[in-house]
Every structure is written in structure tokens, then in C-alpha cells.
C-alpha positions, 0 to 999 in steps of 0.5 A: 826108732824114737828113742829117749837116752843117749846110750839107747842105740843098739838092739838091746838097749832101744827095746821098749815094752808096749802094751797092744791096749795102747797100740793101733793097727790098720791097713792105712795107720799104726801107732803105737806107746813105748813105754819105755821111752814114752813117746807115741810113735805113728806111720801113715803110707803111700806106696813106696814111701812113708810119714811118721810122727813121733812124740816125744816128752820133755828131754835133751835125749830125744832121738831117733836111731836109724839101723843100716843092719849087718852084713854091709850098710852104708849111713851118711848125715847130709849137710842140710842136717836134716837128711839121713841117706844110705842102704842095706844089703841085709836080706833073706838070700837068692838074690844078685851081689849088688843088691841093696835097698837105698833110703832117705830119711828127711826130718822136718827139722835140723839134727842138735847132734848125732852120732855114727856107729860100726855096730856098737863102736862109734865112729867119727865123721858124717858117714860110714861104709861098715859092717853095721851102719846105723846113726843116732840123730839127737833133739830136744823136745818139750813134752808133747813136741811131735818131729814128722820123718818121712821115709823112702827106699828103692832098690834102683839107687838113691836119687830113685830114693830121692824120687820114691820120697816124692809120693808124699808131696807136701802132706802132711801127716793126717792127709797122708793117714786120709789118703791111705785110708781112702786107697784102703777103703777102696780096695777092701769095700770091693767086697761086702758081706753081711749076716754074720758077727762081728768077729766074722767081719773082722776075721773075713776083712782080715783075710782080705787084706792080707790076700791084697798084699801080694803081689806087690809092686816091684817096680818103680816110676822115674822123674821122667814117669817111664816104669823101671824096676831092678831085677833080683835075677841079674840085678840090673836096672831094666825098663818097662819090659813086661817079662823076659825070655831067657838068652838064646831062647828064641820066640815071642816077648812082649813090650809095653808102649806106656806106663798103663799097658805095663801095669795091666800086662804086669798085673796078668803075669803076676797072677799066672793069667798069661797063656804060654806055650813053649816047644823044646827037644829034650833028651830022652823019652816019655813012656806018657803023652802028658805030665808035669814037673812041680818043685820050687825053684831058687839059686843053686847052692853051690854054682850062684850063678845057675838056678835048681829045683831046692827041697826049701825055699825057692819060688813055687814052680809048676811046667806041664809038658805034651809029647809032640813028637818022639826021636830015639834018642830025644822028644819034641815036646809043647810046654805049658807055663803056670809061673814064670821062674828064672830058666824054669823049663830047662831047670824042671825038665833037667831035674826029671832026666831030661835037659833041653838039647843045646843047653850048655848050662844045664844039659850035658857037656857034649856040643851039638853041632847043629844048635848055637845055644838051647832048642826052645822057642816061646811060640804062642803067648796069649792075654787080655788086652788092656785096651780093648779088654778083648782076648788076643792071641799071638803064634810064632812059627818054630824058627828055622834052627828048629825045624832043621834039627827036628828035621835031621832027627826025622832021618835019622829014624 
């Protein structure tokens, strides 16, 4: 955040009242005046980057403060003065323990001074592994000087930061402001409408926009242009994969060739498009042929390491089952994915009474002898091909551990 004042470092002190009559908000731009500081504050995006421009008045006690949060951060000023690195492992919950958001701050000019705090105690040196990192970097400034940041995170690591900043090329702020404008008017012009107001328009464009924002973009592209992302489940670095079956679940998975096919498939997963039916023995039994489970999913309040279904929070998750075959003391059943959440048939279909056999993590503590892990296999996946654009649908016979475990159960009928 810009500030004016030495002493304007935490929360409370750097506050600034702002008028929304002086404020800016678009898709591609915002801007807005802190009066209490007077400087004019503006940002323009990429997709993972972003530029800012602030300008400030006449002062020695022009600066920018840049907040690692609380609950362990990590701020370092690098030699060339004109570079700020670090990260953050501030977040919401239901994610890995080495999760952090790695950033890179560069200026386009050098730093007069700076100063590094733990919360509100200031710190000697030119980095900090804290509590609560943050750094106030100093310039001084005739009024109407403009100082341009540019800005880049990655969950991956911070030579990926490095790489995220990248996007920005050597625009500079107005090119990068027409840019995104342009991406903007492309995605939102999609769609056109006429015969109303102009607070319709307004409201209609509004919901657009923020129906694009999600899904977002998880992923990012490396020096190499190969597709990697850091997944919140186990908070490792994976490749291009497009979606991932659990351990000891057998069956179809699907891998993108080239950077292309990754974003079609991964766009078709994102919006649930993707056609996938599983087969699983369950124990127990189903008075009805067809039903379903429908209850968010997320990390379990107690044992982090296991997924439950959790009255808040969590990711939406819907399973629709169909009764293949009864046993007398368990069910073959097909089932039907519409999400795709992290063990999310053995954490649905335990939750109703009825765990997949084999499941060491969710099913009861007695072996069977005759499964080396859970009785599921990912058996039909189907999609939209992204180079033909033509449906196509892929069918994995039920394996061998299967059919001798439903087989013995037959007998024993």
C-alpha cells in the first residue's frame, strides 16, 4: 500500500479514507485517491501478474508498505534495491502444511531507505522469517511523481514468482491497462443485449463479469512453457495431469500431450462436463436401485490427513449411485460423478453407512484378505475432444481384483 509518513506502517495507522466519487472500478482498471495520504493509486492485470502506479506528492516520506500477514511470512529486500521477495501462508484453511503464496515486488526505481518489521517491531537486516513480515521501502517524491511496481505471486515457488512476473514484459502501464481492457471487452462482448436501461445494462454486464471469475486458473506456465500447478490436496508440484485418481484406485486417467489439450480438458473438468462413471462394492444394502449423496466435502476436523462431509465449508459435492448387483452382506454399485472432490465416493458413500470395501482409510478396521487396497475402478470416462471437437468415450474393463472378489461373493450367495 502507498503511504505518506514514516510511522504509517501497520494496519491502523496506514488507513486511509476514500471517497467512491474519486474511485475507478473496471474489469481491466481500478483507481482510487487516499486522501489521507494524497496519492492516486492505480492497477492494471495480466493473469497472474499485475502493474501499479501510484502517485504521490511532494514528500520525504513517500513509501509503499509491503504486508507478509500473520501466521508466518517471510520478507526479504534484495541487493539490486529495487526488489522485494517473500510469501505468506495466511489463508482461509483446508489446505497442505507447506502451502505458501510466493510474490515479487520490483520498482522501477532504487529504494532511499527501508525498514523491516515482526508486527509492530522493527527488525534489523534485509529479511525476516516471522510472525508477521512486512517492510516499509521509502522514496522521495516531488508532486505528481508517478513510482510503477509490478507484482507477481505463485503458489509453486519463488523463481516461479519470478517467472509469473514475466507476463508483464516491458509494457508499461497504459499498455498493459489496453491490454487487459482488450481481454475484458473480448470475453464480456460475447454476449449482447438490447432493449433495456442503462442500470439493466449495468446490472446484466455486472453479473457477466463476475460469472467469468470463476473457474480460475490454477495453474501456472514455466521458463520451459510446460503447465504445472501446486495442488491444495497433498501440496506437491504436479505436471500437466489433467485430474488424478485416488491411490489404490485402478482404472482410466487422462494425460495431456501439450499445453493446448491441458487447458480444453482442464476447462471440461472445471465446469463438471466430463462424463465419469465409476464401479465400487460397498458394504451393506440398498432398499432402491438409484440415489445419491449430496454434502460438501473438505479436510476433517480432527485427523487433517483424511477428507469428511462438514455442515460449513468444504467444496459442493454431488455422487449418484445405481445398484449393479446385491451380495448379503455388500452391493456392486455404478457410480456417477458431477464433481470431483479429493476421495469423494468413499467420503459420500461412507457418510450414508456405507464404506467401499477395502478401504483402509474410511471403512472399517477388518482386512479383507482377498483386496490389497479399496474396491473402486474409474471405468468409463468420456469428453469433448479438443482437437476434433467430436465426443469420444473410453471404457475400462472391471480388473481382475475385481471380478474375483464379486465372483467369490456370487458363491457365497
Amino acid at each position: 500500500m502507498p503511504v505518506r509518513g514514516r510511522d504509517k506502517v501497520d494496519e491502523e495507522s496506514r488507513q486511509s479514507w476514500f471517497s467512491h466519487q474519486s474511485e475507478e472500478a473496471r474489469p481491466y482498471y481500478y483507481s482510487v485517491y487516499l486522501a489521507d495520504h494524497d496519492i492516486k493509486a492505480e492497477i492494471a492485470p495480466t493473469e497472474r501478474a499485475a502493474i501499479m502506479r501510484f502517485t504521490f506528492p511532494e514528500s520525504d516520506e513517500s513509501g509503499v508498505v509491503i504486508d507478509a500477514f500473520d501466521r508466518g511470512s517471510y520478507i526479504r529486500v534484495m541487493h539490486d534495491k529495487r526488489t522485494v521477495v517473500g510469501y505468506t501462508t495466511r489463508n482461509s484453511g483446508g489446505v497442505p502444511d507447506n502451502f505458501k503464496n510466493w510474490f515479487i515486488v520490483r520498482f522501477d526505481r532504487k529504494i532511499r531507505d527501508f525498514q523491516i518489521y515482526d508486527g509492530t517491531k522493527p527488525v534489523e537486516g534485509e529479511q525476516l522469517v516471522g510472525e508477521h513480515a512486512l517492510v516499509r521501502v521509502g522514496f522521495e517524491t516531488r508532486r505528481g511523481e508517478q513510482v510503477t511496481v509490478r507484482a507477481a505471486s505463485s503458489f509453486i515457488s519463488q523463481m516461479q514468482a519470478v517467472q509469473n512476473l514475466e507476463e508483464l514484459g516491458k509494457d508499461d502501464f497504459e499498455t498493459v491497462k489496453a491490454k487487459a481492457q482488450a481481454r475484458w471487452d473480448e470475453v464480456l462482448g460475447r454476449i449482447e443485449v438490447e432493449g433495456g436501461t442503462t442500470d439493466q445494462y449495468r446490472t446484466f454486464y455486472s453479473c457477466l463479469y463476475r460469472s467469468t471469475l470463476f473457474p480460475r486458473k490454477f495453474y501456472e506456465i514455466d521458463k520451459n512453457g510446460n503447465i504445472l500447478h501446486y495442488s491444495p490436496y497433498n501440496g506437491e508440484v504436479r505436471p500437466g495431469i489433467v485430474h488424478r485418481i485416488d491411490k489404490d484406485t485402478s482404472g482410466l486417467l487422462v494425460v495431456a500431450k501439450d499445453n493446448e489439450t491441458h487447458l480444453s480438458l482442464s476447462q471440461q473438468f472445471a465446469v463438471h462436463s466430463i462424463a465419469r462413471v465409476y464401479h465400487t462394492v460397498v458394504y451393506g444394502g440398498f432398499a432402491a436401485d438409484d440415489g445419491f449423496v449430496e454434502g460438501n466435502i473438505g479436510r476433517h476436523p480432527v485427523d487433517r490427513k483424511r477428507m469428511a462431509v462438514v455442515p460449513k465449508g468444504g467444496k459442493a459435492a454431488y455422487t449418484a449411485y445405481h445398484v449393479e448387483e446385491r451380495f448379503p452382506a455388500f452391493t456392486h454399485l455404478s457410480v456417477r460423478l458431477r464433481t470431483g472432490r479429493t476421495h469423494q465416493i468413499r467420503v459420500h458413500l461412507a457418510s450414508i453407512g456405507h464404506p467401499v470395501a477395502g478401504d483402509a482409510v474410511y471403512g472399517p478396521r477388518k482386512v479383507i484378505t482377498q483386496l490389497e487396497g479399496q474396491c473402486l475402478h474409474a471405468k468409463t470416462l468420456g469428453f469433448i475432444h479438443p482437437a476434433t471437437g467430436a465426443y469420444v468415450e473410453f471404457d475400462s474393463p472391471l480388473p481382475e481384483y475385481f471380478t474375483a472378489f464379486t465372483g467369490r461373493l456370487q458363491k457365497e450367495m
